[in-house]
N, CA, C and O atoms as a Maestro MAE file, in Angstrom:
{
 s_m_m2io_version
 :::
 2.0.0
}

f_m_ct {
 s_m_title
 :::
 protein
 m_atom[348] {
  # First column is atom index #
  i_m_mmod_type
  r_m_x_coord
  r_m_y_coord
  r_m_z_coord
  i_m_residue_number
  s_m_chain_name
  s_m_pdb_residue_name
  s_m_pdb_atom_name
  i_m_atomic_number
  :::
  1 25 74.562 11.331 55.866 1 A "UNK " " N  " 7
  2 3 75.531 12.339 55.510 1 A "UNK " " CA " 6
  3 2 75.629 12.403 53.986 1 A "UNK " " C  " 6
  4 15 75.411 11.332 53.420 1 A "UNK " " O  " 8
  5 25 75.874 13.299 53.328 2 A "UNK " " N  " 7
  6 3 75.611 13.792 51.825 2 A "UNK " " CA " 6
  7 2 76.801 14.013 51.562 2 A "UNK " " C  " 6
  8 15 77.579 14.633 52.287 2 A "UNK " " O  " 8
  9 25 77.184 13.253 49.911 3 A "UNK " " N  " 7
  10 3 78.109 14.009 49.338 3 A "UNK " " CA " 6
  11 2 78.616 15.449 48.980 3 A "UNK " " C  " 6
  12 15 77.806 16.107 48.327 3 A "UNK " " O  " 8
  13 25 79.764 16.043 49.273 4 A "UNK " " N  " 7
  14 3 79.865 17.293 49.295 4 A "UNK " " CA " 6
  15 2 81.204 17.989 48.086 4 A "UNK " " C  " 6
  16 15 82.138 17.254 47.762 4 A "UNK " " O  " 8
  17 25 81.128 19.087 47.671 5 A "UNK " " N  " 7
  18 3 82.228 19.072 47.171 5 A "UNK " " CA " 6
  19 2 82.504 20.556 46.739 5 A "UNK " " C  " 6
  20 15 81.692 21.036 45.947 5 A "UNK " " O  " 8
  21 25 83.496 21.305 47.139 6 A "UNK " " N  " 7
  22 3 83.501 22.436 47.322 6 A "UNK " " CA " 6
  23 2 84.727 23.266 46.725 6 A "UNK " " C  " 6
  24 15 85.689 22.500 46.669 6 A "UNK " " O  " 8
  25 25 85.110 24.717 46.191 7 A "UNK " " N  " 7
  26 3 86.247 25.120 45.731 7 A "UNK " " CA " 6
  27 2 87.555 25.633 46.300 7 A "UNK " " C  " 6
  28 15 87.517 26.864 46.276 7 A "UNK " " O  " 8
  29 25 88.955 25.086 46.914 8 A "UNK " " N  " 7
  30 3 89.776 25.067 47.369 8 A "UNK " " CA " 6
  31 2 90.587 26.435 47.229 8 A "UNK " " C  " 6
  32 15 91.032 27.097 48.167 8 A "UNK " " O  " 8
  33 25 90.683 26.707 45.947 9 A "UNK " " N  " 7
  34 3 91.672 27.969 45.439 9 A "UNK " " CA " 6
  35 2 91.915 27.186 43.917 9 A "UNK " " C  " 6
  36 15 91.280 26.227 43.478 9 A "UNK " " O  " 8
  37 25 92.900 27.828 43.355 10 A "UNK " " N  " 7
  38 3 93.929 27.733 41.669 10 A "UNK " " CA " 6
  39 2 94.829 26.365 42.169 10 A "UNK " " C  " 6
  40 15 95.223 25.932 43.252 10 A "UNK " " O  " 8
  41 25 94.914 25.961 40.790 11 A "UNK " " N  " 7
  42 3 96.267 24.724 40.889 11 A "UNK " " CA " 6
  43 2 97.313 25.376 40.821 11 A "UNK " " C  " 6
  44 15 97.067 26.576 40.691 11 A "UNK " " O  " 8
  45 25 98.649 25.080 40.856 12 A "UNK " " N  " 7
  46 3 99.707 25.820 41.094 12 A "UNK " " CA " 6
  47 2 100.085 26.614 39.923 12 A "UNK " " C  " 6
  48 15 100.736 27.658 39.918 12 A "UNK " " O  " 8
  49 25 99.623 26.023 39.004 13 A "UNK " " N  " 7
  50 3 99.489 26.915 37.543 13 A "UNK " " CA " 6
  51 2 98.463 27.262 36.650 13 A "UNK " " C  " 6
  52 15 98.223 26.822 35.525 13 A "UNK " " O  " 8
  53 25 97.741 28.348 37.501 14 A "UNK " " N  " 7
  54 3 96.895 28.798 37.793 14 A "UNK " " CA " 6
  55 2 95.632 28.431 36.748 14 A "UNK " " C  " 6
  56 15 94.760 29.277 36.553 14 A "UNK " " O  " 8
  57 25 95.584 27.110 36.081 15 A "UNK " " N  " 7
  58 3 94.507 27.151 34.955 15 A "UNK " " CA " 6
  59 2 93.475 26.373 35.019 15 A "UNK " " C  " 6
  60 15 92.652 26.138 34.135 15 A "UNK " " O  " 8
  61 25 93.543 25.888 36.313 16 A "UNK " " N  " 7
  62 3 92.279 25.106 37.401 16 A "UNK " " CA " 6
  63 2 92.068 24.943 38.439 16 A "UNK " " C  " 6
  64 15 93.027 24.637 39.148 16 A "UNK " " O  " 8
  65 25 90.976 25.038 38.940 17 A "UNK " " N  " 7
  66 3 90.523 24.780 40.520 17 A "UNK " " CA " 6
  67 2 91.011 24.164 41.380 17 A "UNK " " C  " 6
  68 15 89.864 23.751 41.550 17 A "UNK " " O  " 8
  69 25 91.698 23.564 42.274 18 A "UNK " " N  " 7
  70 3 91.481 22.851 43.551 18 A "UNK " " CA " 6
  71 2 90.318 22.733 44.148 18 A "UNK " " C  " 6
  72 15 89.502 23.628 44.371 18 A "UNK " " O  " 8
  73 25 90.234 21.317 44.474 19 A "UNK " " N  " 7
  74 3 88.297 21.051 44.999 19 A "UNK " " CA " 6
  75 2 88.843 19.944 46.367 19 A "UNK " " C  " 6
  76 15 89.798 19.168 46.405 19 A "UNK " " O  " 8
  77 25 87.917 20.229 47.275 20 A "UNK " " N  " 7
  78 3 88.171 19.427 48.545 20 A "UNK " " CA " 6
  79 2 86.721 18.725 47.916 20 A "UNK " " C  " 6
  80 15 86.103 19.307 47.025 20 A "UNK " " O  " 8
  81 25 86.367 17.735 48.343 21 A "UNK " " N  " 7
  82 3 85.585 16.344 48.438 21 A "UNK " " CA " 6
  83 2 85.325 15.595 49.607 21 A "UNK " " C  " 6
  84 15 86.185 15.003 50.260 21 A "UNK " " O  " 8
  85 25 84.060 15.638 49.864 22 A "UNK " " N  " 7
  86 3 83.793 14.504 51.232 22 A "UNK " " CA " 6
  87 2 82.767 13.714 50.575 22 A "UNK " " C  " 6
  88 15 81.916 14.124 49.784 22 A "UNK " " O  " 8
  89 25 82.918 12.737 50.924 23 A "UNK " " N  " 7
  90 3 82.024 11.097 50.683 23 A "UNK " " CA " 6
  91 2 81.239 11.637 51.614 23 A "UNK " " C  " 6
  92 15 81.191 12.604 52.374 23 A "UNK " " O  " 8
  93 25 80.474 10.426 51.210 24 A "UNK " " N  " 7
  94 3 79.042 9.717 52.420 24 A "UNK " " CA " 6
  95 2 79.660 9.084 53.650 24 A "UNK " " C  " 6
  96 15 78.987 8.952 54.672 24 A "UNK " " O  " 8
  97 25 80.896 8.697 53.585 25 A "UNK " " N  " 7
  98 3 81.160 7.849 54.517 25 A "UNK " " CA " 6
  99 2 82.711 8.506 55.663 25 A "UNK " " C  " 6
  100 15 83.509 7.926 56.399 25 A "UNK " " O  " 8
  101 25 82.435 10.408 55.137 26 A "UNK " " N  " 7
  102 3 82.990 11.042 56.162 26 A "UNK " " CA " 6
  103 2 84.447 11.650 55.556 26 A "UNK " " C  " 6
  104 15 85.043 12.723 55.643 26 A "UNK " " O  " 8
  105 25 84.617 10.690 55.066 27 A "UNK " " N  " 7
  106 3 86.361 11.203 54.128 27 A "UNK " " CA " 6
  107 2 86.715 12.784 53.181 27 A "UNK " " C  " 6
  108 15 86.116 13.116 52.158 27 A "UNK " " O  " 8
  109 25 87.454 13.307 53.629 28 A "UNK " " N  " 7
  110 3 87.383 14.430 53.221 28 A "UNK " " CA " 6
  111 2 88.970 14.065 52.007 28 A "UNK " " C  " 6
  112 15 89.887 13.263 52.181 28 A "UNK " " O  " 8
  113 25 88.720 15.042 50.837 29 A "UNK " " N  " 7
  114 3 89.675 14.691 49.679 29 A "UNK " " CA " 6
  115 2 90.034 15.171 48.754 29 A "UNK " " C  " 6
  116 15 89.064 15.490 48.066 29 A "UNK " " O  " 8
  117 25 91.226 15.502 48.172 30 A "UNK " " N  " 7
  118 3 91.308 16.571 46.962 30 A "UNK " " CA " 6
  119 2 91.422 15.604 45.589 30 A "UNK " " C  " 6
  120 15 92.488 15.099 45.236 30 A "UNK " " O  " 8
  121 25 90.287 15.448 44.951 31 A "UNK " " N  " 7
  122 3 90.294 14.740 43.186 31 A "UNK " " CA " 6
  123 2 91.286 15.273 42.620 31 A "UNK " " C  " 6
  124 15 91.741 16.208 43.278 31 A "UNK " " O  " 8
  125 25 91.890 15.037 41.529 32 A "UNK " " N  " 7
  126 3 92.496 15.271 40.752 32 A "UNK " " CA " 6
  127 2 91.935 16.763 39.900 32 A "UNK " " C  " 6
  128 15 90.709 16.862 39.859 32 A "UNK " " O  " 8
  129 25 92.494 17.562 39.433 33 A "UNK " " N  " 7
  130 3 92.055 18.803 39.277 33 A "UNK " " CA " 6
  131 2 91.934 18.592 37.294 33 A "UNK " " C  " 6
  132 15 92.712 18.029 36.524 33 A "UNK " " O  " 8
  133 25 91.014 19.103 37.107 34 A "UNK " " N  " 7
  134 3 90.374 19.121 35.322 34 A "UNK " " CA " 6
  135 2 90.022 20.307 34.623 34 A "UNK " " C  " 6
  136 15 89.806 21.283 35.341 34 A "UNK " " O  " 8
  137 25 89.896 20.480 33.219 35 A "UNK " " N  " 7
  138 3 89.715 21.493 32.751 35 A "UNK " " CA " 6
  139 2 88.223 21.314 32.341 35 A "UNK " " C  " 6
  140 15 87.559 22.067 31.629 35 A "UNK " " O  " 8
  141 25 87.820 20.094 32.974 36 A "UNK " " N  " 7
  142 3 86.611 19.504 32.032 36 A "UNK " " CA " 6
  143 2 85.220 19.787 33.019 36 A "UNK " " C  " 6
  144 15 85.694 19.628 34.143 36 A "UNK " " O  " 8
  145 25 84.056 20.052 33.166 37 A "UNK " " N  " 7
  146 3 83.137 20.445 33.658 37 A "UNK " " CA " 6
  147 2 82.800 19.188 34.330 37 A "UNK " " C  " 6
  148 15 82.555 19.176 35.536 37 A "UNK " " O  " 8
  149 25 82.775 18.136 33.614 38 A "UNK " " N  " 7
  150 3 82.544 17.294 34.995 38 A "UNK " " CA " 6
  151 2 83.597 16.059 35.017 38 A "UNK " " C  " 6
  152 15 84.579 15.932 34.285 38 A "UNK " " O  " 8
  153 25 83.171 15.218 35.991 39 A "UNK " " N  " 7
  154 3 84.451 14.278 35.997 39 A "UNK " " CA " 6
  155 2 83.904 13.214 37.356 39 A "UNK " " C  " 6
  156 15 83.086 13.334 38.269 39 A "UNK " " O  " 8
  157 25 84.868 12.137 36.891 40 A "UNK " " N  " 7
  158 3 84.326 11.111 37.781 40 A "UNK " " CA " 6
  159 2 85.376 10.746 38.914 40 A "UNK " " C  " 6
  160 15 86.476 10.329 38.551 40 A "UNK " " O  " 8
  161 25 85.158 10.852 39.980 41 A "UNK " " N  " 7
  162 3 85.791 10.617 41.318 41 A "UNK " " CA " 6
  163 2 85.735 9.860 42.273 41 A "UNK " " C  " 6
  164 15 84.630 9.813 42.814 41 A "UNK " " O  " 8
  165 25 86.505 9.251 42.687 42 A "UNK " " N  " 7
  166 3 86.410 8.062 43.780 42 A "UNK " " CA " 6
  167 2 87.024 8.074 45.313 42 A "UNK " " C  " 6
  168 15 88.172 8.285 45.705 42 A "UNK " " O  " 8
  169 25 85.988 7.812 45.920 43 A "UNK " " N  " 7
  170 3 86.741 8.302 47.347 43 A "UNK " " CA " 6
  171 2 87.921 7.241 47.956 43 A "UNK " " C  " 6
  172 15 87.721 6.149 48.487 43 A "UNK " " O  " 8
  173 25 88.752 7.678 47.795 44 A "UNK " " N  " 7
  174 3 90.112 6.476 48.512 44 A "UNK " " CA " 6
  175 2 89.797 5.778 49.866 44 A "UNK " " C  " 6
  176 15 90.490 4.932 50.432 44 A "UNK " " O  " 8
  177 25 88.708 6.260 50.237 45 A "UNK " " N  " 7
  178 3 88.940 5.346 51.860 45 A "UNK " " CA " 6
  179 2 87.652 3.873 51.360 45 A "UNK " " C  " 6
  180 15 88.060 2.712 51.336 45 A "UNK " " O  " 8
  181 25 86.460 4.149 51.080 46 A "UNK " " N  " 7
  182 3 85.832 3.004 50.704 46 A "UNK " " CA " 6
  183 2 85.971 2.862 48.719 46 A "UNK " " C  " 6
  184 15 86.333 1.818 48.176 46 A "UNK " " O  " 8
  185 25 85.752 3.608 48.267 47 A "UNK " " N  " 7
  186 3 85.995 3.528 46.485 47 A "UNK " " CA " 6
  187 2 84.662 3.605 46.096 47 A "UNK " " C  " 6
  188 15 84.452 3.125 44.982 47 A "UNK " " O  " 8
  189 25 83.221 4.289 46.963 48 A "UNK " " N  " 7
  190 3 82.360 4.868 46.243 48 A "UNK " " CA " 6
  191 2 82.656 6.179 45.284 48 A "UNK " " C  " 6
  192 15 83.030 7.253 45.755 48 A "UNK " " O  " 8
  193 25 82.438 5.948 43.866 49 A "UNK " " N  " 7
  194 3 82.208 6.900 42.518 49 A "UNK " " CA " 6
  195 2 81.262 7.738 42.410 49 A "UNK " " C  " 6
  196 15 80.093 7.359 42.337 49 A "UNK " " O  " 8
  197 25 81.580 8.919 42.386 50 A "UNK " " N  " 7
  198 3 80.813 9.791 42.108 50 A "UNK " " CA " 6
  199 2 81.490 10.717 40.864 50 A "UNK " " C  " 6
  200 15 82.662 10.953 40.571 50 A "UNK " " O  " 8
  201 25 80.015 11.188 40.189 51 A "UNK " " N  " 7
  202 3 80.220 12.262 39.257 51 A "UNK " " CA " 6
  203 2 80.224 13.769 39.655 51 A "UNK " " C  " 6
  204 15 79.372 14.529 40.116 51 A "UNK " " O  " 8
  205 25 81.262 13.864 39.364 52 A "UNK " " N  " 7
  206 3 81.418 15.661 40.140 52 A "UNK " " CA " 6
  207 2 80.957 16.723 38.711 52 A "UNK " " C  " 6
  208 15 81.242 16.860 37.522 52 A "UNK " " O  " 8
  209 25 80.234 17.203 39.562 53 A "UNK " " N  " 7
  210 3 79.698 18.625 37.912 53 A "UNK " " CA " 6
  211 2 80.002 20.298 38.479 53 A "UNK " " C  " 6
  212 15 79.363 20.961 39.296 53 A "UNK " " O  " 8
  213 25 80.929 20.561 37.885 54 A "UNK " " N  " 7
  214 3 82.030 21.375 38.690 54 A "UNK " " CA " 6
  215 2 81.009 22.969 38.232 54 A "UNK " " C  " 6
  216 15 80.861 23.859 39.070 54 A "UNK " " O  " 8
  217 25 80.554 23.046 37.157 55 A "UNK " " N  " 7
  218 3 79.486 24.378 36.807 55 A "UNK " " CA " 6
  219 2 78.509 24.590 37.075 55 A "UNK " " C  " 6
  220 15 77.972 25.590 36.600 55 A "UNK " " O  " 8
  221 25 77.666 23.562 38.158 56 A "UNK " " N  " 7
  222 3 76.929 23.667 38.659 56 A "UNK " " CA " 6
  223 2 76.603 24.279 39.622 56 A "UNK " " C  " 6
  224 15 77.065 23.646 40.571 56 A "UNK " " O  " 8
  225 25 75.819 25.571 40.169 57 A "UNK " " N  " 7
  226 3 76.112 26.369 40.849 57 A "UNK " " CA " 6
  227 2 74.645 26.334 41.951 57 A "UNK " " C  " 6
  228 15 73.532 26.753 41.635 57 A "UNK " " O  " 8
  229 25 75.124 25.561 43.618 58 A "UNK " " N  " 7
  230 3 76.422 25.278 43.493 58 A "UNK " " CA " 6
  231 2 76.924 23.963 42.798 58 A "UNK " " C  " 6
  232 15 76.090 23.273 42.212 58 A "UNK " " O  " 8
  233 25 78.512 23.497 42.835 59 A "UNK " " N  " 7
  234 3 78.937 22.817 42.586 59 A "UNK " " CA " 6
  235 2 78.544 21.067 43.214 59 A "UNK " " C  " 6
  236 15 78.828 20.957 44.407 59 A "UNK " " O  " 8
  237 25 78.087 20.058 42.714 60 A "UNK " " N  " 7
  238 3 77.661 19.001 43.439 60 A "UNK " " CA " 6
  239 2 78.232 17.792 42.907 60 A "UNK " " C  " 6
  240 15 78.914 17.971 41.897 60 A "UNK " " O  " 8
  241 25 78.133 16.599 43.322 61 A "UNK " " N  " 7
  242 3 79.099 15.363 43.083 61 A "UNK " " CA " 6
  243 2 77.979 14.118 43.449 61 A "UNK " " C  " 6
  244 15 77.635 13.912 44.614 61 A "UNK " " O  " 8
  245 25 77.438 13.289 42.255 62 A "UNK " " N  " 7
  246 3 76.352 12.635 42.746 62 A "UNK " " CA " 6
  247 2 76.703 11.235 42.243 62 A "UNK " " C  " 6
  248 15 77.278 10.954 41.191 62 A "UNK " " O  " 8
  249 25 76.131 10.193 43.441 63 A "UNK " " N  " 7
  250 3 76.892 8.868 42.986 63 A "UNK " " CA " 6
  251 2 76.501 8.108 41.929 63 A "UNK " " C  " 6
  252 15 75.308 8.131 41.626 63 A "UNK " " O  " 8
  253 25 77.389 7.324 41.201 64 A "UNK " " N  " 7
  254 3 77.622 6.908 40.252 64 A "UNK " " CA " 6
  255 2 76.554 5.172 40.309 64 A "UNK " " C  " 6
  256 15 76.830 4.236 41.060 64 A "UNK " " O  " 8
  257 25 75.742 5.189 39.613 65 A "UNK " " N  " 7
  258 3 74.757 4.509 39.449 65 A "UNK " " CA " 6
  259 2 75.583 3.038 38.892 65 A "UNK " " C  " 6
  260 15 76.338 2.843 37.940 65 A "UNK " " O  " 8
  261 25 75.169 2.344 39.723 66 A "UNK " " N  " 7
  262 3 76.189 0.869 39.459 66 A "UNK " " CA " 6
  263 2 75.196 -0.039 38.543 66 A "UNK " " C  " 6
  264 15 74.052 0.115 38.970 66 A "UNK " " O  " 8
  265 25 75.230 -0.998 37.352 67 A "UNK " " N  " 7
  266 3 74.213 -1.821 36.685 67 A "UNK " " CA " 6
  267 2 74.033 -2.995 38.095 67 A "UNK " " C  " 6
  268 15 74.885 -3.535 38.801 67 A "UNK " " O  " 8
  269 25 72.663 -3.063 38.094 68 A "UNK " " N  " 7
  270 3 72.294 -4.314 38.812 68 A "UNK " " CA " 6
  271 2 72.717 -5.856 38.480 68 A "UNK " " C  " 6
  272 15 71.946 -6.554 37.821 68 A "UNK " " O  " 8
  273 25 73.811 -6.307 38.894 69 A "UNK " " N  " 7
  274 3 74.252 -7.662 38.351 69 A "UNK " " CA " 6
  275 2 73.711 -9.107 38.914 69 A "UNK " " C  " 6
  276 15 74.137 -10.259 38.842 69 A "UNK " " O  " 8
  277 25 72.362 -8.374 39.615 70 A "UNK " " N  " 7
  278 3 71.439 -10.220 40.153 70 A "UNK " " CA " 6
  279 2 71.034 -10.817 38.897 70 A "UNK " " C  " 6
  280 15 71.170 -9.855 38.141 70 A "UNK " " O  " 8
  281 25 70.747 -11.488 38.399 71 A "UNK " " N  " 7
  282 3 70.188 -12.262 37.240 71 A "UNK " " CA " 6
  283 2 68.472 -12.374 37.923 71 A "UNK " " C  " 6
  284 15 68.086 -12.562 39.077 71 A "UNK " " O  " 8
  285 25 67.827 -12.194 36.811 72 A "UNK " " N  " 7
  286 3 66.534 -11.732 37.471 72 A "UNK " " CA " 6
  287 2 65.989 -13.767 36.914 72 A "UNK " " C  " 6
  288 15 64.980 -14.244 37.433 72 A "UNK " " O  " 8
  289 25 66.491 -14.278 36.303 73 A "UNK " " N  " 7
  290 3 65.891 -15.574 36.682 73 A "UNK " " CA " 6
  291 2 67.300 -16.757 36.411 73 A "UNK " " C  " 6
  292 15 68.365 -16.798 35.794 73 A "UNK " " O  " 8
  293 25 66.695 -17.381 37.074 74 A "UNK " " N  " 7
  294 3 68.345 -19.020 36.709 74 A "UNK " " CA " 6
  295 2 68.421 -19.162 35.278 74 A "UNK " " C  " 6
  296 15 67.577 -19.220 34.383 74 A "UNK " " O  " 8
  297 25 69.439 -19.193 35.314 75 A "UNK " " N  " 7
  298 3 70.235 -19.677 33.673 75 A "UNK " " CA " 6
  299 2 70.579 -21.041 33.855 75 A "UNK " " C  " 6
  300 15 71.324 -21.588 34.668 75 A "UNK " " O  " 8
  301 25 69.787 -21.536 32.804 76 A "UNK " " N  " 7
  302 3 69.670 -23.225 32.477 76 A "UNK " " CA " 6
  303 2 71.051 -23.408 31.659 76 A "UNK " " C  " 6
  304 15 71.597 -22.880 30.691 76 A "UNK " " O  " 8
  305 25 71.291 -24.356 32.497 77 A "UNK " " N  " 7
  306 3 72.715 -24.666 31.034 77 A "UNK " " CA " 6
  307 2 72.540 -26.286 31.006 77 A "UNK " " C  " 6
  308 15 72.477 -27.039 31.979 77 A "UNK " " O  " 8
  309 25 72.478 -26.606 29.651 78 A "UNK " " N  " 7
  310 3 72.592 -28.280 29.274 78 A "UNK " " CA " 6
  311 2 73.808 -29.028 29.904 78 A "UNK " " C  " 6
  312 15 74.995 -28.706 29.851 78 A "UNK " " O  " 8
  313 25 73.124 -30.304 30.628 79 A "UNK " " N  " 7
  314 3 73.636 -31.221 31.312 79 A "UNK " " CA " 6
  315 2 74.654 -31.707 29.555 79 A "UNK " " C  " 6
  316 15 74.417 -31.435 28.378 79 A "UNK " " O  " 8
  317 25 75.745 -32.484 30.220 80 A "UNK " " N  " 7
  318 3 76.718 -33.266 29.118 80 A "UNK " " CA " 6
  319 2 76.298 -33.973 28.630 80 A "UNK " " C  " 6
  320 15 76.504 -34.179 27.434 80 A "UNK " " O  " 8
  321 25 75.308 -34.836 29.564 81 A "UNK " " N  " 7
  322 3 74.844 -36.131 29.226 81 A "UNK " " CA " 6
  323 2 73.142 -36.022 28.563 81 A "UNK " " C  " 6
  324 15 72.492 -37.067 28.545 81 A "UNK " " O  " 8
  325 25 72.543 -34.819 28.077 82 A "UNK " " N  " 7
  326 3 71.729 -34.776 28.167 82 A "UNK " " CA " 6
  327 2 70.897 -34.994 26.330 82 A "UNK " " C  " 6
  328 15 71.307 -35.925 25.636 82 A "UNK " " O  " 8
  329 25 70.125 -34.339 25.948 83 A "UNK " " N  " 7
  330 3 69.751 -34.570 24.475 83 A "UNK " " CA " 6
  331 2 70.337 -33.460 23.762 83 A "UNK " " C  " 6
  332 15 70.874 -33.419 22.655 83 A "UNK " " O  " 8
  333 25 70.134 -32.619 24.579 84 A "UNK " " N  " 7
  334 3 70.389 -30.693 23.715 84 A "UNK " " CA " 6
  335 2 71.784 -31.083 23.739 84 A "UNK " " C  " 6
  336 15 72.176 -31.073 22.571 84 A "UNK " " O  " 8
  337 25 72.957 -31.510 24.730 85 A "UNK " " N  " 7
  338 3 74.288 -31.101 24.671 85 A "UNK " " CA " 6
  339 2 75.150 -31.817 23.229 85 A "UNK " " C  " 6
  340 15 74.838 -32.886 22.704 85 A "UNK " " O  " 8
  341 25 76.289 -30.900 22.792 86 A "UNK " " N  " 7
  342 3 77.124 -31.677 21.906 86 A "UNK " " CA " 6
  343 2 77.711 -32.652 21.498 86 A "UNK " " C  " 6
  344 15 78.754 -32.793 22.137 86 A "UNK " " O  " 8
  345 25 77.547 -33.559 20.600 87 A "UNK " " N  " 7
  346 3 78.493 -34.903 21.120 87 A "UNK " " CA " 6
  347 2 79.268 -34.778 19.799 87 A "UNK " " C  " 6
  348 15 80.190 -35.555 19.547 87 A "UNK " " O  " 8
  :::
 }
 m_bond[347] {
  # First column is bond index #
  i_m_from
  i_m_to
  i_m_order
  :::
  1 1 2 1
  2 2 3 1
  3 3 4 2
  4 3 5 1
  5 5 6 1
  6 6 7 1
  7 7 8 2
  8 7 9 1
  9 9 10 1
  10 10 11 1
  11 11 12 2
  12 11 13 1
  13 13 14 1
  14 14 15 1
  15 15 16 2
  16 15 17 1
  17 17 18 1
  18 18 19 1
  19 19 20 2
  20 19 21 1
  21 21 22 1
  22 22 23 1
  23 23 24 2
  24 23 25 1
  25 25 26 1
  26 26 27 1
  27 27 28 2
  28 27 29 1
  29 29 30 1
  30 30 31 1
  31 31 32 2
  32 31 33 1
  33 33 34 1
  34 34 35 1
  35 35 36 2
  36 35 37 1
  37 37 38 1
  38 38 39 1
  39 39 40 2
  40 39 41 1
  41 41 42 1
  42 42 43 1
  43 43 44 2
  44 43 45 1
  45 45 46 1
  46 46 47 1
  47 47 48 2
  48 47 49 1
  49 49 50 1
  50 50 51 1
  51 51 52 2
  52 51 53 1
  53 53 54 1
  54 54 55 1
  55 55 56 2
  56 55 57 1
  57 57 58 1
  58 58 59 1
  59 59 60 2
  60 59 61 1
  61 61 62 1
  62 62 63 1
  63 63 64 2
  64 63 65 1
  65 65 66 1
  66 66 67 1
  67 67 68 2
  68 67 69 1
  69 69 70 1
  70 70 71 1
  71 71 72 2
  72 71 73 1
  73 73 74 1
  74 74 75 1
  75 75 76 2
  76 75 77 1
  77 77 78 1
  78 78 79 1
  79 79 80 2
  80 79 81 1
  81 81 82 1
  82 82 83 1
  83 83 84 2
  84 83 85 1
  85 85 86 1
  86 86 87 1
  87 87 88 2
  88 87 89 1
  89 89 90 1
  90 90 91 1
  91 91 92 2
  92 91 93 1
  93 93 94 1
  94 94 95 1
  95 95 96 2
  96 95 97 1
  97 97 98 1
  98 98 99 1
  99 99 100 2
  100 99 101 1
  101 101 102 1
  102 102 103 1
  103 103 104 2
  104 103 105 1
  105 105 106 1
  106 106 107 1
  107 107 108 2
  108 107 109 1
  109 109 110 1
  110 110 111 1
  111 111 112 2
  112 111 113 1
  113 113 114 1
  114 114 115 1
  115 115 116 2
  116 115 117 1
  117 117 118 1
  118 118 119 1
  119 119 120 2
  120 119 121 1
  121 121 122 1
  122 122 123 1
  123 123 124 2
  124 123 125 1
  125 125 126 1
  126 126 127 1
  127 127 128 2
  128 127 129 1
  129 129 130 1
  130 130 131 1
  131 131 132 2
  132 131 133 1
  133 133 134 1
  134 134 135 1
  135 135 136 2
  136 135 137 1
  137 137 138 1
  138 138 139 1
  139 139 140 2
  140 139 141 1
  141 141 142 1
  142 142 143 1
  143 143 144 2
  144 143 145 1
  145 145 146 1
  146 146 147 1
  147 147 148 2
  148 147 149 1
  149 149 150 1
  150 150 151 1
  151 151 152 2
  152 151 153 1
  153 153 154 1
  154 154 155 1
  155 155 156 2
  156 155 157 1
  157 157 158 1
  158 158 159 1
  159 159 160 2
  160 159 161 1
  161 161 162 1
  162 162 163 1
  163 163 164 2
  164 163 165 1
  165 165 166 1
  166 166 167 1
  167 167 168 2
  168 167 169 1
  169 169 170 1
  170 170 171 1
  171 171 172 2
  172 171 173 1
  173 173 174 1
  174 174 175 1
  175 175 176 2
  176 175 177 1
  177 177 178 1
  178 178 179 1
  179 179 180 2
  180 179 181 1
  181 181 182 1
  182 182 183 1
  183 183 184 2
  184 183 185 1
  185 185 186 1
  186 186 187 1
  187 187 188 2
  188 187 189 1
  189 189 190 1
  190 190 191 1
  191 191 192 2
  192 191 193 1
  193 193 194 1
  194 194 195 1
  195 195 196 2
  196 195 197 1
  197 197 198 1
  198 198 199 1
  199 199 200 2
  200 199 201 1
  201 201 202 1
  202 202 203 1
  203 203 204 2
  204 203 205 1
  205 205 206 1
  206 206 207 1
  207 207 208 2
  208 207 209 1
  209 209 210 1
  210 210 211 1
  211 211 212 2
  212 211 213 1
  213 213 214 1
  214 214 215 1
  215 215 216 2
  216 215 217 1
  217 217 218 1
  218 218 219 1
  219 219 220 2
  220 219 221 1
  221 221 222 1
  222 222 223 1
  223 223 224 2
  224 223 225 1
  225 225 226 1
  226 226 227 1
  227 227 228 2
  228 227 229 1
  229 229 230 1
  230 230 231 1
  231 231 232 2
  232 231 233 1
  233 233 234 1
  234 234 235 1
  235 235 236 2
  236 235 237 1
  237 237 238 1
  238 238 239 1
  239 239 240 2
  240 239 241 1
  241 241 242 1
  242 242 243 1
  243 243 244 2
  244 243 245 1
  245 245 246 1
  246 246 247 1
  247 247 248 2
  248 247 249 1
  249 249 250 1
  250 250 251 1
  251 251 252 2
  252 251 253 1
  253 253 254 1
  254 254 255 1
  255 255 256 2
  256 255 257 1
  257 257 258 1
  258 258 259 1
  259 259 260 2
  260 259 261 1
  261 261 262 1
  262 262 263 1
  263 263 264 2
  264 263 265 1
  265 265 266 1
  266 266 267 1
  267 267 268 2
  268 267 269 1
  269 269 270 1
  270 270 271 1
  271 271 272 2
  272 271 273 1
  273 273 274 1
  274 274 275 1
  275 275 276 2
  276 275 277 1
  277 277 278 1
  278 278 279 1
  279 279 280 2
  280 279 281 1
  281 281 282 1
  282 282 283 1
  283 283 284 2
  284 283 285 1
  285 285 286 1
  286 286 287 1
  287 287 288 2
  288 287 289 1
  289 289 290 1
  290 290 291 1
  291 291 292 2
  292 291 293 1
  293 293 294 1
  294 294 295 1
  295 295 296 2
  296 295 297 1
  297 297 298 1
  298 298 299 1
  299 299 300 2
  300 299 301 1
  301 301 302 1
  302 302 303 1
  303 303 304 2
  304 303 305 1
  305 305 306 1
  306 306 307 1
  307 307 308 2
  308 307 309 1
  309 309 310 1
  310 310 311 1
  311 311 312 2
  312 311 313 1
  313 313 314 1
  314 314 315 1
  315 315 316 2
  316 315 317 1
  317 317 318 1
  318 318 319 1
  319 319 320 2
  320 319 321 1
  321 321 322 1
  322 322 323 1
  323 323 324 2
  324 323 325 1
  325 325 326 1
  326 326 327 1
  327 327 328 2
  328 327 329 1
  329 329 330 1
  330 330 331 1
  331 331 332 2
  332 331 333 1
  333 333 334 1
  334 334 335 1
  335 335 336 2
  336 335 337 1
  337 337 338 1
  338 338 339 1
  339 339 340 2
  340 339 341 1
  341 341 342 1
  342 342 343 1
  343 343 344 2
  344 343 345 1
  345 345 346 1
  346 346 347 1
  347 347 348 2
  :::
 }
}
């Protein structure tokens, strides 16, 4: 299932959009409304982020690329007792 994100109507004063929002994981949702072309959004039921790009025609919301935090090799750290450590 694909992120979706679509135009609702005017905010109550009339100087921005209303946008409904559905996740990947089914949740349907109204973001916070912006004057700004794009913007970053989080779905309240799991808290996957996506970037919404509201001038994009159509309008689309694509997820937010997380940094990989595995350590790609072991980090040596000096024993207390060892030659390298401080005394």
């Amino acid at each position: 299932m694909n992120a979706t994100i679509r135009p609702v109507g005017l905010s109550h004063d009339y100087r921005t959009n209303c946008w409904e929002a559905k996740c990947e994981c089914g949740k349907f949702w109204r973001p916070p409304t912006t004057m700004y072309a794009t913007q970053e959004i989080e779905c309240p039921k799991c808290g996957r982020r996506y970037v919404a790009r509201y001038n994009d025609t159509p309008p689309v919301i694509m997820p937010v690329a997380l940094p990989d935090c595995t350590p790609s090799a072991p980090v040596s750290r000096p024993d207390a007792e060892s030659d390298t450590a401080i005394k």
